[in-house]
C-alpha positions in Angstrom: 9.8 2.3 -51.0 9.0 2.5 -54.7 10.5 1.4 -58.1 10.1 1.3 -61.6 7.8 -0.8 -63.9 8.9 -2.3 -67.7 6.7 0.2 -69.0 8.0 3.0 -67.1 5.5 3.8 -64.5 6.3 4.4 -60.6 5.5 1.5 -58.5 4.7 2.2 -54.9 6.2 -0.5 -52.2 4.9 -0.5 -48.6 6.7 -1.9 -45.9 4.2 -4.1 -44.4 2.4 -2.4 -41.7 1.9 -5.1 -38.0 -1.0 -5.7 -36.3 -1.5 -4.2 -33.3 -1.6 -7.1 -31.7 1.9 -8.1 -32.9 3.2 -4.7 -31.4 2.0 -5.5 -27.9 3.1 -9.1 -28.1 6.7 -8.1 -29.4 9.5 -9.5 -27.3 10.8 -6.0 -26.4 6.9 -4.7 -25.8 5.7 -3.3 -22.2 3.1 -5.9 -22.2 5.3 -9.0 -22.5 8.0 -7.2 -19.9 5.0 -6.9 -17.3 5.4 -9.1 -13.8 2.3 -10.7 -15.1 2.3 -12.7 -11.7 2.5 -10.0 -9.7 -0.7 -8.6 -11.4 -2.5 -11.3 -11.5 -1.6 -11.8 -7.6 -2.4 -8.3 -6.9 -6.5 -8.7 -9.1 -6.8 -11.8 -7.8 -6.5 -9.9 -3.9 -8.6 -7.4 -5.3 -11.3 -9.9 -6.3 -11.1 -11.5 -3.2 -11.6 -7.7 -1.4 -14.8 -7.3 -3.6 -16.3 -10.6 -2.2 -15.5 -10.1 1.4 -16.5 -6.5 1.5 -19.7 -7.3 -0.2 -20.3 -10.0 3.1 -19.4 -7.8 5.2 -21.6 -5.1 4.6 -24.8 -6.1 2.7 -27.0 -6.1 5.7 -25.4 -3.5 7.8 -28.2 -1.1 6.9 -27.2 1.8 8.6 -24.2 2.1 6.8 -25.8 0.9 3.1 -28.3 3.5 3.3 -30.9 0.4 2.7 -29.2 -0.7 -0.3 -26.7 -4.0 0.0 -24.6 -3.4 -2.8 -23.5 0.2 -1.8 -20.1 -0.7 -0.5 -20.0 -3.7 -3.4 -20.0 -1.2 -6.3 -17.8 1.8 -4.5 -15.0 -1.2 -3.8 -15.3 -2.1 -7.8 -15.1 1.8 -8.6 -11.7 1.7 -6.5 -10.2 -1.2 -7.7 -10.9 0.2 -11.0 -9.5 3.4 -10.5 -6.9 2.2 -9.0 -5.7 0.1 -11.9 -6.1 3.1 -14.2 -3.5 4.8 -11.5 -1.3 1.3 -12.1 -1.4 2.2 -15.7 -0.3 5.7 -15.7 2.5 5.0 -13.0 4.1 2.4 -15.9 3.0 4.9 -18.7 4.9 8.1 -16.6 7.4 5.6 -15.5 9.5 5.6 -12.2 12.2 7.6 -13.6 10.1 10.5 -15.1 8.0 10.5 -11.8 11.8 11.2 -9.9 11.6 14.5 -11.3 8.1 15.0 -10.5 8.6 14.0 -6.8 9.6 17.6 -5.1 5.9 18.4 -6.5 4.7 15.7 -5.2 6.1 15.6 -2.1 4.6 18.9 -1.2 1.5 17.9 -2.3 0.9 15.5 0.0 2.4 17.1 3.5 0.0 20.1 2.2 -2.9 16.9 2.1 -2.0 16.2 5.5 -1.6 19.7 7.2 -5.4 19.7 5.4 -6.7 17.0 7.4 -5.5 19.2 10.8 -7.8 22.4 9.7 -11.5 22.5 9.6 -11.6 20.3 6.2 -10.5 17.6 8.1 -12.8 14.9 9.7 -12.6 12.5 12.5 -13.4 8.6 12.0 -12.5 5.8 14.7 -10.8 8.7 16.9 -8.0 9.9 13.9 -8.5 13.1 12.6 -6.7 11.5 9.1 -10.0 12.4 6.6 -11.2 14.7 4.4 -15.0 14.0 3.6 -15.4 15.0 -0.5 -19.2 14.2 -0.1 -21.7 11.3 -1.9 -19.6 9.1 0.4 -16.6 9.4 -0.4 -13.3 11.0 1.4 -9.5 10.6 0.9 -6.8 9.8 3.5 -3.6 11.8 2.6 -1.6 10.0 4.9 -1.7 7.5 2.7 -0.1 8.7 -0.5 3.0 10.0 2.1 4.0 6.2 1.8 4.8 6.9 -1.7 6.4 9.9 -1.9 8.6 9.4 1.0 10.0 6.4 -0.9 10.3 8.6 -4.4 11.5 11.4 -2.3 14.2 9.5 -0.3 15.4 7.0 -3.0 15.8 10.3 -5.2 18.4 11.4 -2.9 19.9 8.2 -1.6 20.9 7.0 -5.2 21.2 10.6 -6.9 25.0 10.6 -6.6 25.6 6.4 -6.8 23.8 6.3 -9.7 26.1 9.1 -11.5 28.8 7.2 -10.6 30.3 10.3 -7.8 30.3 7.9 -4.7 30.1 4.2 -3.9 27.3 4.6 -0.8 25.3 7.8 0.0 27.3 10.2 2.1 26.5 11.2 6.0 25.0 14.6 4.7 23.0 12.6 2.0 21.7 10.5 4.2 20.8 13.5 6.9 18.9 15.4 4.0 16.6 12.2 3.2 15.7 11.8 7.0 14.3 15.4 6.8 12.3 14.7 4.0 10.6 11.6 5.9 10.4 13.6 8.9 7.9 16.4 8.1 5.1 14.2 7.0 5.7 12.2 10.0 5.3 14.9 12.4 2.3 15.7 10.7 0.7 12.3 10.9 1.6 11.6 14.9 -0.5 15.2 15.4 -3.7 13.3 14.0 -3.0 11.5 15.8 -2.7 7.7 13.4 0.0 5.7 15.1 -0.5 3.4 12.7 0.7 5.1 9.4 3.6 6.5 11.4 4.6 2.8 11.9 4.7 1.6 8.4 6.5 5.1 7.6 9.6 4.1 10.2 9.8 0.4 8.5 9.5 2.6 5.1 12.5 4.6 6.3 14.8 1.5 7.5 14.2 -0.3 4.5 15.2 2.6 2.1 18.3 3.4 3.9 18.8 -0.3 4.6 19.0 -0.8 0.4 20.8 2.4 -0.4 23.9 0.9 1.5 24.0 3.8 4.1 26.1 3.3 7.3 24.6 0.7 9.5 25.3 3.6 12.1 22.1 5.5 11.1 20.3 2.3 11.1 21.6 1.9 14.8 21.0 5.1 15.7 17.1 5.3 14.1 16.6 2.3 16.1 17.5 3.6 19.7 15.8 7.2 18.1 13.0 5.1 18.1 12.8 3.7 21.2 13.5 7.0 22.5 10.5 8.7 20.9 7.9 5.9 21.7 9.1 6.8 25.7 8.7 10.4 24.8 5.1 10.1 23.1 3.6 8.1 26.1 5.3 10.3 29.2 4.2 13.6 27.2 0.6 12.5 26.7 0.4 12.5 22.5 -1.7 9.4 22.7 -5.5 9.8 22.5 -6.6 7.3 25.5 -8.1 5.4 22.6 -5.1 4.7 21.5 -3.5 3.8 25.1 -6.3 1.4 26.1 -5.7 -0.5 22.8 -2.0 -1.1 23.8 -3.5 -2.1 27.2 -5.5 -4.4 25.3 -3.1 -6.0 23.6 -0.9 -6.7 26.5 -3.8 -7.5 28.8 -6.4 -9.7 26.6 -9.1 -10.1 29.6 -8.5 -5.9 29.4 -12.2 -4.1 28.8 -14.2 -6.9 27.3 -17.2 -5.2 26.6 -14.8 -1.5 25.2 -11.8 -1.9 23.4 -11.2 -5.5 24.4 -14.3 -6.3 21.8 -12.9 -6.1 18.9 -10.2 -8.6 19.1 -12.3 -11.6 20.8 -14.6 -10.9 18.7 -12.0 -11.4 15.7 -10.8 -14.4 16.9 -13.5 -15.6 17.6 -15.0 -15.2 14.0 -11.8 -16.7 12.4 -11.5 -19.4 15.2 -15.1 -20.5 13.8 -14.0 -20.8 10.3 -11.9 -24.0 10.6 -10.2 -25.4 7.9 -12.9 -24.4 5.0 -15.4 -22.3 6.6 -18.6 -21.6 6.9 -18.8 -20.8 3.0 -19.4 -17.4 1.4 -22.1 -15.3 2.9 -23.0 -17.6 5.8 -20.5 -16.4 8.7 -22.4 -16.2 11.6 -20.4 -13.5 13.0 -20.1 -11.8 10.0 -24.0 -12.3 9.4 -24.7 -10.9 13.3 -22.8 -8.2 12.8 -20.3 -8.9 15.8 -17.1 -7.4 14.4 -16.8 -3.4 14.0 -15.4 -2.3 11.7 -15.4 -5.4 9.5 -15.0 -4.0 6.1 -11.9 -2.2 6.7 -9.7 -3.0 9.2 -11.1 -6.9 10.4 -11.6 -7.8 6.5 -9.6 -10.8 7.1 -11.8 -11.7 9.7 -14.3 -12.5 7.1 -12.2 -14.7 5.5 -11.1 -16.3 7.9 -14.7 -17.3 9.0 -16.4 -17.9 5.7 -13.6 -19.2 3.7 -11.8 -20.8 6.8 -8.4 -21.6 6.6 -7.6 -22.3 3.3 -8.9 -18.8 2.2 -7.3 -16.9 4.6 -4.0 -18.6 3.9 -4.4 -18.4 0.3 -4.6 -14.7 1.0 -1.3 -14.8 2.9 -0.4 -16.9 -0.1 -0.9 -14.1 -2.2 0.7 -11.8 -0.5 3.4 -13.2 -0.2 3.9 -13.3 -4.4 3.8 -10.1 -4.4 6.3 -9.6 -2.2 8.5 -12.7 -3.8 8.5 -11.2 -7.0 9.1 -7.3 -5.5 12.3 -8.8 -4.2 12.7 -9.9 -7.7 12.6 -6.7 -9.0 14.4 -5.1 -6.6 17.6 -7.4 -7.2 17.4 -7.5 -10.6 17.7 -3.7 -11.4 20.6 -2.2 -12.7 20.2 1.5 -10.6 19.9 2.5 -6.7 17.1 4.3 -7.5 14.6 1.5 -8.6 16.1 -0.9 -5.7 15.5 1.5 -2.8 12.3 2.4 -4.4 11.5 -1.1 -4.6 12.8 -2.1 -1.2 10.4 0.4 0.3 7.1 -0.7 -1.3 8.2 -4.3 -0.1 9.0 -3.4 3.8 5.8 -1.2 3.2 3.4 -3.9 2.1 5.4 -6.5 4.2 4.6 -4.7 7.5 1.2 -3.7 6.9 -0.2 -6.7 5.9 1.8 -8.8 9.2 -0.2 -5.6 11.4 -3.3 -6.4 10.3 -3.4 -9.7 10.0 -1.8 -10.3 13.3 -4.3 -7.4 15.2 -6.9 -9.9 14.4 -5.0 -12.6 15.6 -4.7 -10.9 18.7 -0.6 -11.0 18.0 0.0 -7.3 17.2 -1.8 -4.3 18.9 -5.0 -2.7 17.0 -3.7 0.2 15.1 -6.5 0.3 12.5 -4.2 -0.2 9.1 -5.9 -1.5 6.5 -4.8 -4.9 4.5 -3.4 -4.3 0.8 -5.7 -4.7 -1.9 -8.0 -6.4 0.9 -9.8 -3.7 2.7 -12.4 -1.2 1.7 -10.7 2.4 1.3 -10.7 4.1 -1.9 -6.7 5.8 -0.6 -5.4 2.6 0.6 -6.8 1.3 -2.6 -5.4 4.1 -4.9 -1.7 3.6 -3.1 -1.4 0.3 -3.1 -2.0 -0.1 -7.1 0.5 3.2 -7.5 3.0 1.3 -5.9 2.4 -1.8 -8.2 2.8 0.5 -11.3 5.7 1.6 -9.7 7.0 -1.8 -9.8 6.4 -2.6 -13.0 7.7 0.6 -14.5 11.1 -0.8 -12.6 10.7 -4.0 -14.3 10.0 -3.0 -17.4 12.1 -0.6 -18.0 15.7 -0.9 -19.5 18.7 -0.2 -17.7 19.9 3.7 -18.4 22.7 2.5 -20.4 20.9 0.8 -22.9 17.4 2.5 -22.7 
């Protein structure tokens, strides 16, 4: 802007310029649109994983190498890479990502068919690794979770959300099960039962919130039953695998083999009480009796040093995330964001009930990790994706008024 003086010299108006602070305060900003409790639900579980895991493994010197803060400062160098992951999932945004996701999609059944080839390695009995070296690996299977949901809810809600069909058609609906079943296949050859589980809920969910007929829900269902028959008359199972079936069935089954692991769980979280042993002082923990105990068990830690209070305030937690998923999910204006959101939920919804229950000895040992809990840089990395995934629905404005 600029005017005239009296004595005919050019005066030079600026617009006030705002702080940057102002800009990320603004009403409209990304920052104020965040689901702030989510967040803070989801760094609080990740504090709570940095604490544990430390416990857990700080004087398990033959996996530490001699040094107790090995696993301490790898967990810190996940969480923060994983928020940095969060960041660029809200930055790209969900909607720019759906355009991305046919690359993506390959990428990751190409990161599993890896895993089956000589660069794969073998932890626990799966062949789902690939070792990067200085202690580090990546689990593709893993990062399938999310691009099954992108891939699926791209073509689920392609044609409702242009306005060419109420509900997705039976050939729709045929086209997206493909897309879920090649990464599946993949996975069961590992073999990890476990992510193949959380990839049917994945499935039912999305085509449960896309509004396809209940008939392929039906039909998956009985499909399913079907399959498991299939899998255990045509040997697939590893006899690892079997025996901890057997296990779960049969507690007094192998008490010194696969039957460990679970008593020793309850055991450690049947100690705890109602405010446990306090941080660092589990006697289970301490002795070393749980396998495992950083990853899969975590929650047996808490459940011992922080007793019950902890461990519920970890359910507690949880469950926020998943309250205000469901938030996000019904508040969206497209398919496309619902069923992407609907899919993280039934994704972090059945995971965390598998683990927690395996170590309450109410659900079969499948070795899944515990969101934001467990030590694992992938199930790390995917679980703060799907968060920025979230957010990106949340905060961004419907199509019609973006």
């Amino acid at each position: 802007m600029s005017g005239m003086s009296a004595d005919g010299f050019r005066i030079r108006r600026f617009a006030p310029q705002r702080s940057a602070w102002a800009r990320l305060t603004d009403r409209d900003s990304v920052v104020r649109r965040l689901d702030w409790v989510m967040l803070l639900a989801a760094l609080v579980l990740s504090g709570f994983s940095t604490l544990l895991v430390y416990s857990a493994t700080r004087g398990r010197t033959e996996l530490t190498h001699g040094d107790p803060y090995y696993f301490l400062l790898r967990n810190l160098l996940n969480i923060g890479i994983g928020l940095a992951l969060a960041a660029g999932a809200v930055w790209a945004g969900h909607r720019t990502l759906r355009g991305a996701v046919p690359v993506l999609y390959v990428v990751s059944v190409l990161g599993c068919l890896s895993v089956l080839t000589p660069l794969g390695a073998t932890i626990n009995g799966a062949r789902s690794w690939i070792q990067l070296g200085g202690g580090f690996s990546i689990q593709p299977s893993e990062f399938t979770k999310i691009t099954i949901t992108l891939g699926m809810a791209m073509l689920l809600a392609q044609a409702v959300d242009a306005g060419d069909r109420p509900h997705p058609d039976h050939r729709t609906v045929l086209q997206a099960l493909g897309i879920a079943a090649v990464p599946i296949l993949v996975i069961l050859l590992m073999p990890d039962l476990g992510s193949v589980m959380v990839l049917v809920v994945i499935v039912l969910a999305v085509l449960l919130a896309s509004g396809a007929s209940n008939r392929w829900i039906a039909g998956l269902l009985g499909a399913g039953v079907l399959g498991c028959v299939l899998i255990w008359q045509l040997g697939i199972l590893d006899e690892y695998q079997i025996n901890r079936f057997a296990a779960f069935a049969n507690p007094a089954f192998d008490p010194a083999g696969v039957g460990y692991n679970t008593k020793q769980a309850r055991i450690a979280i049947g100690s705890g009480g109602l405010t446990g042993s306090g941080l660092f002082h589990g006697s289970q923990t301490t002795g070393q009796f749980v396998p495992e105990q950083q990853t899969d068990f975590i929650f047996t830690v808490a459940g011992e040093e922080l007793g019950f209070v902890g461990a519920g305030t970890i359910i507690l937690l949880i469950g926020v995330i998943l309250w205000r998923a469901c938030r996000i999910a019904r508040e969206t204006t497209e398919l496309y964001g619902t069923v992407v959101a609907a899919g993280i939920i039934a994704w972090f919804a059945f995971q965390s009930f598998e683990n927690i229950g395996m170590t309450l000895g109410i659900m079969p040992v499948t070795g899944l990790p515990l969101p934001f809990v467990s030590y694992g840089g992938s199930s790390m990395f995917a679980a703060w994706i799907a968060v920025g995934l979230l957010q990106s629905i949340k905060v961004q404005r419907p199509l019609a008024s973006a």
